[in-house]
Structures are given as C-alpha cells and as structure tokens.
C-alpha positions as CSV (number, residue, x, y, z in Angstrom):
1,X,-6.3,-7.0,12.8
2,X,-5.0,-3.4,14.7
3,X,-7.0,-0.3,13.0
4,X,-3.7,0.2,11.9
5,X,-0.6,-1.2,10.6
6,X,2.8,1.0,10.8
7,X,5.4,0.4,8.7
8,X,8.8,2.1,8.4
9,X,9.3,3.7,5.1
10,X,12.5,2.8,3.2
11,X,12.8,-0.4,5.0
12,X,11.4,-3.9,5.2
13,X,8.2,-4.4,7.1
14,X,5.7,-7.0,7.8
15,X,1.6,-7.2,7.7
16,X,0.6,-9.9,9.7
17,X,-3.0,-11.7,9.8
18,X,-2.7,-12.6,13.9
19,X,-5.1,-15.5,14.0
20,X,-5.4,-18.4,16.2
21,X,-6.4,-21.7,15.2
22,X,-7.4,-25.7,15.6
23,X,-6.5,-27.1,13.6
24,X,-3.7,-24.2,12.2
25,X,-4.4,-22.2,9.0
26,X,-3.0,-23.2,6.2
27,X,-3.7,-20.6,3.8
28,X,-4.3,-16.4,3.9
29,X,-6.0,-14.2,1.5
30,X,-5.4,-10.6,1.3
31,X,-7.6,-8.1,0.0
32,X,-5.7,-4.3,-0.4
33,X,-8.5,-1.7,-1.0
34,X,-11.5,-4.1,-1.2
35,X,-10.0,-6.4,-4.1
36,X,-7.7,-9.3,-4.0
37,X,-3.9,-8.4,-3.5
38,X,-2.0,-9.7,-6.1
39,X,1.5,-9.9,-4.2
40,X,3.6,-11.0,-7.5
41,X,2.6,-7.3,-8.6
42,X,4.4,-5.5,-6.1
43,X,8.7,-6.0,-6.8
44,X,9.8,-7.4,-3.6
45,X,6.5,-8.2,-1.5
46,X,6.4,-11.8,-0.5
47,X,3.8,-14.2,1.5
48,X,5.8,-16.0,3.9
49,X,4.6,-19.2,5.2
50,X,2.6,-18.3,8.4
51,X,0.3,-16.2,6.2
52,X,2.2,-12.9,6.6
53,X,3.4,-10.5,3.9
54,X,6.9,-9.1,3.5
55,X,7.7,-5.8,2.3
56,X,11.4,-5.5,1.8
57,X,11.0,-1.7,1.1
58,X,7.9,0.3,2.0
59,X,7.0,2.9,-0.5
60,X,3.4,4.4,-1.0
61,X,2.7,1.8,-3.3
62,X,1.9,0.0,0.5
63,X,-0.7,2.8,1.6
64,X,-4.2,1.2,1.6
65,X,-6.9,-0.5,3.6
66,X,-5.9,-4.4,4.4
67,X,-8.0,-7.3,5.1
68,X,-7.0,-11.2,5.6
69,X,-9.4,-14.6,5.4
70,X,-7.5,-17.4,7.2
71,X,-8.6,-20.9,6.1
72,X,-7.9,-24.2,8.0
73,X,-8.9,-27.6,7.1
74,X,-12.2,-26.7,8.2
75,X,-12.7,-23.5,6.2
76,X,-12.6,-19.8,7.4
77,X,-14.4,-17.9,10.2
78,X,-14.6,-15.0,7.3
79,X,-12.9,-11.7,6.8
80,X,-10.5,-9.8,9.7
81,X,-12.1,-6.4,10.1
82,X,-10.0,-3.5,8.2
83,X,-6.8,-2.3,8.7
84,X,-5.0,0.9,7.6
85,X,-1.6,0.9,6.5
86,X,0.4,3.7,7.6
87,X,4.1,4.5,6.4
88,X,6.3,6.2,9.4
C-alpha cells in the first residue's frame, strides 16, 4: 500500500489492495481506523471483484487510516502496512 491514497472529493474513487499472487487472491479484508470496514455501511461504497473498493462519491466519511489482508488458496502473507486517505 502507498503512505497515501488520494482521492478526488465529489467524485468516484478507488482504494486498491496492489498485491501479487500464486495462486491469485481470492478474497480482501479491509480494516478503516484499526477495525473491520463494514462497506454495506457507507451509501454507495462497493468491493469489486479484484479486491478493490469503490467510492462513487468521496466525502469525509472516507478520511481514515486503511489497511488490506489478501488471502489465496494458501492463506495470507498478513496485513499491508498503513495507508492514509486523503480527499483532494
């Protein structure tokens, strides 16, 4: 993970979990702030199917510290190091 994520206010953005694999993950968990993101709690926040989340409109309710845990078939590697998200 980047120390930190941009993302344009107003407007969709992504957070991405850039990981590589073998064999490919097939499942991301998001922490926001130290706890697990609940995604269905943000109105139009969605995790797409490479392990990504999409904003469709940033607000501050995006501001926060990220972290993802990428699982394959063989388990996870552990935690991505923090990231900072940052509306511009």
């Amino acid at each position: 993970m980047p120390p930190i994520i941009y993302v344009p206010i107003g407007i969709h953005g992504y957070i991405r979990c850039p990981v590589e694999a073998e064999p490919p993950v097939t499942l991301v968990k998001w922490n926001k702030d130290g706890r697990p993101l609940r995604i269905e709690k943000y109105a139009g926040w969605n995790l797409l199917e490479d392990g990504s989340i999409r904003i469709e409109e940033a607000t501050e309710d995006a501001l926060g510290t990220y972290t993802c845990v990428p699982y394959n078939a063989l388990g996870t590697m552990g935690q991505s190091p923090p990231a900072r998200l940052v509306l511009k």
